[in-house]
C-alpha positions in Angstrom: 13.4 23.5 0.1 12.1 26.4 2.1 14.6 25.2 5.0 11.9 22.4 5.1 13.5 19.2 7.2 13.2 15.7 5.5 13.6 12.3 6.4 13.8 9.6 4.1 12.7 6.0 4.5 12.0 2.8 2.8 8.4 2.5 2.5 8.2 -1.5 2.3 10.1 -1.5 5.9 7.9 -1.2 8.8 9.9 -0.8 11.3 12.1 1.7 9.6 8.9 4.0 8.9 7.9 3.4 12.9 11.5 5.4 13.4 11.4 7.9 10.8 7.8 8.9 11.7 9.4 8.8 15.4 12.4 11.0 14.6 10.1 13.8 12.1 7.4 14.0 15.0 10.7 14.8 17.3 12.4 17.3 14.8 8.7 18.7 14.7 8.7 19.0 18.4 11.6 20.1 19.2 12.2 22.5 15.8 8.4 24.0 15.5 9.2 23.3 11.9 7.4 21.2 9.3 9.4 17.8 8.8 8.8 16.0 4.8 8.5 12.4 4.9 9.6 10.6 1.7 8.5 7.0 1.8 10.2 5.4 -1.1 8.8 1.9 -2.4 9.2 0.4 -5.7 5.6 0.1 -7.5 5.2 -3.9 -8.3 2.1 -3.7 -10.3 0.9 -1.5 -13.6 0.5 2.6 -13.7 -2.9 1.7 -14.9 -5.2 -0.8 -16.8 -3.8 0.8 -20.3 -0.2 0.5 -18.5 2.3 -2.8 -18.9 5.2 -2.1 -16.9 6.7 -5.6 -18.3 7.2 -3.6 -22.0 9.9 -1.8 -19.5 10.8 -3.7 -16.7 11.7 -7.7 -16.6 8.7 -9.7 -15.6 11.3 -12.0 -13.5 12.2 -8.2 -11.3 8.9 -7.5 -10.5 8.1 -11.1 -9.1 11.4 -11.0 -7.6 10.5 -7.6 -5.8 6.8 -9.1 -5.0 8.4 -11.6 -3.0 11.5 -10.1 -1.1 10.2 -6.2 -1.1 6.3 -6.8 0.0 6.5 -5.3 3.8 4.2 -8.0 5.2 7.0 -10.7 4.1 9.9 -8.5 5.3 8.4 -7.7 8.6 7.6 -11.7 9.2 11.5 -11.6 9.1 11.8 -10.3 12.3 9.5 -12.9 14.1 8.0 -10.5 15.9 4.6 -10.9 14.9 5.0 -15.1 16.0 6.9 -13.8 19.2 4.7 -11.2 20.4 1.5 -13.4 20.0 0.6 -10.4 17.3 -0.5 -13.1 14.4 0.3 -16.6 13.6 -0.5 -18.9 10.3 -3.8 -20.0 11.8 -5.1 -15.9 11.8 -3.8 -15.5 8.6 -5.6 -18.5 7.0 -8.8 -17.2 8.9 -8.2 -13.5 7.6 -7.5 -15.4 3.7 -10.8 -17.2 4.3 -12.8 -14.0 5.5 -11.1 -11.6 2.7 -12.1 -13.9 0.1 -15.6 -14.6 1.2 -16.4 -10.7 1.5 -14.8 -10.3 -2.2 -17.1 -12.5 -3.7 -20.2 -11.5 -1.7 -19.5 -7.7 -3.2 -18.8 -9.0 -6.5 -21.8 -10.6 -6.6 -23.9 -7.3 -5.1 -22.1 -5.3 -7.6 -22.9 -7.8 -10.3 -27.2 -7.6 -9.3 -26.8 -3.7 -9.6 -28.8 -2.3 -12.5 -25.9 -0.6 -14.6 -26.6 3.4 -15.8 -27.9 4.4 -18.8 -25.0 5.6 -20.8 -26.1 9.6 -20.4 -25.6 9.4 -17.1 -21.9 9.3 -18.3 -21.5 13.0 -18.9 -23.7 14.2 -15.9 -21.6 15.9 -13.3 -18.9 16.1 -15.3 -19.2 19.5 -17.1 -21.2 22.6 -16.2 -23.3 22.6 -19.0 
């Protein structure tokens, strides 16, 4: 619309977004024009906590999509990460380990946090 340009990409593909961000800064560039980037992905996990996508999708194609979709998995495919010296299994064990550790450590703050009084609720919510 409005003679807008677009490029289209798949939004689990990392290397596929590093081009199409390349080719929309060039069209910008070159064009003076504004460039719309549509990253398309497929959502693996629930619209919300009152949302479950398996009433409407097969439980077996969302694992399926978990596992051959997820961007960190497809861009291991490439080896580049491993061939670059960018990451190996030993820094991703370490990251596991430190991710975990800080999870629990701000559960456990968040769970010693007096919790509000229920009024609180509708303060800064509505203007009167």
């Amino acid at each position: 619309g409005y003679g807008m340009g677009t490029v289209r990409v798949d939004e689990n593909d990392l290397l596929a977004v590093m081009n199409a961000v390349k080719e929309a800064r060039r069209r910008c560039l070159e064009g003076g024009r504004a460039v719309l980037m549509e990253m398309m992905t497929y959502r693996v996990g629930h619209h919300s906590t009152s949302d479950d996508s398996y009433v409407y999708r097969e439980r077996q194609e969302i694992e399926d999509r978990k596992k051959n979709v997820n961007p960190i998995t497809r861009f291991r495919l490439f080896r580049v990460t491993e061939s670059w010296g960018w990451w190996n299994e030993t820094d991703e064990e370490e990251l596991a380990s430190r991710l975990r550790r800080d999870v629990i450590k701000a559960f456990k703050r968040a769970e010693s946090v007096k919790k509000p009084d229920l009024g609180d609720m509708f303060t800064d919510v509505y203007a009167e």
